[in-house]
N, C-alpha and C positions, 0 to 999 in steps of 0.2 A: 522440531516443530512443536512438539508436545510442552516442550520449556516455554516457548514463545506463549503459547496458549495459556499456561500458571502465571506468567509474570506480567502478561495480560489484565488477566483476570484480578490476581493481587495487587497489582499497581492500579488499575481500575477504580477498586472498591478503595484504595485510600489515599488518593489524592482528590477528592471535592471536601473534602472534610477538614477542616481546620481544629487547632487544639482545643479549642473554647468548646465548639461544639465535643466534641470526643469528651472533655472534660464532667461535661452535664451529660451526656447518655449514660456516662458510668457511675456520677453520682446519683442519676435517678435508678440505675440498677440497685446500688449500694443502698437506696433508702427505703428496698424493700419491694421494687418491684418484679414482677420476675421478667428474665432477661430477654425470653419469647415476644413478652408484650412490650418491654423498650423497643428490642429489635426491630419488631411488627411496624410499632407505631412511628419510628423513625426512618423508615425503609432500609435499615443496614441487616446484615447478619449477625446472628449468636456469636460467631467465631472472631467476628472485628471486634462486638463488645468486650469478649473475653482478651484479645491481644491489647486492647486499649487498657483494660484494666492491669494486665500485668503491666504494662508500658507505664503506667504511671506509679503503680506501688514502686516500682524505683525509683521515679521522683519522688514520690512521697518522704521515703527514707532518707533522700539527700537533703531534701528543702527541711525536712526535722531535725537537722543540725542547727547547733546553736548559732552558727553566723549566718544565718538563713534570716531571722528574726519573724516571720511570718508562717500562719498556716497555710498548707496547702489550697489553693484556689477551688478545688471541689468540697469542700467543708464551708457549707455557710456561718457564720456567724452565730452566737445567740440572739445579737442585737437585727439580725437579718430576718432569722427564724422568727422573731416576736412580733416584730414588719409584717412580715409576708401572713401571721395568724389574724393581726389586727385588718390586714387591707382585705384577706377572706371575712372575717366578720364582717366586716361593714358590708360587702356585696353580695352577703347573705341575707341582711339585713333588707339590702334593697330591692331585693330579687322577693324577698318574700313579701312584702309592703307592696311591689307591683301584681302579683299574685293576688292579694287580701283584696288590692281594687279592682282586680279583673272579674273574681270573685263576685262583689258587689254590682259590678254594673250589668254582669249577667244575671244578677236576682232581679233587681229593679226592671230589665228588657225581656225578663222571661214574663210567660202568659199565664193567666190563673191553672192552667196544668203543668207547665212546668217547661213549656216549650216556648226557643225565642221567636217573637215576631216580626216581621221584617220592617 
C-alpha cells in the first residue's frame, strides 16, 4: 500500500506537465533564479525541478552531436534574447509615458494644497 501511495504521488506530480512546459521551468532556474522561487511560482516542487533538469542535461548531451544540427530548445537564441530586450524596452517606455500623465493630471486636479477635488 505504501508503494501505491509513492507511485501515486510521483505519477501525480508528472503527468499534467508537458516537455515545453518542463523545458522553461528549468531554463528559467538555469537563468538564475533560485529554484524555491521557480518552484513557488509555478506550483511544482524543488524535487521535480531538479529531476527535470537532470532529464534534460542528457538530452542536452545527445542533441549537441553534430547530426543533431540545432541547439537545444531551452537556450534562447541571441537573436531571441535581443527581441525579448527591445519588446521590454519599449513597454517600459510606455509604462513610464503612462505614468508621466497620470502624474500631470493629478497636478492639474489637485487643489491649491495639494489635495484632489472631486
Amino acid at each position: 500500500m505504501s508503494s501505491e501511495a509513492g507511485n501515486n504521488r510521483t505519477g501525480a506530480s508528472h503527468r499534467p506537465y508537458d516537455e515545453a512546459f518542463k523545458r522553461a521551468a528549468v531554463a528559467q532556474w538555469q537563468s538564475g533564479v533560485p529554484a524555491s522561487r521557480v518552484a513557488q511560482g509555478l506550483g511544482i516542487t524543488t524535487e521535480s525541478l531538479r529531476t527535470w533538469r537532470r532529464q534534460f542535461a542528457g538530452t542536452q548531451a545527445e542533441s549537441a552531436a553534430p547530426t543533431a544540427g540545432k541547439l537545444p530548445a531551452i537556450a534562447p537564441s541571441a537573436q531571441e534574447l535581443q527581441a525579448e530586450v527591445r519588446r521590454l524596452r519599449a513597454q517600459l517606455q510606455s509604462v513610464t509615458n503612462q505614468r508621466d500623465i497620470l502624474k500631470k493630471a493629478v497636478g492639474i486636479f489637485a487643489g491649491p494644497n495639494g489635495s484632489v477635488s472631486p
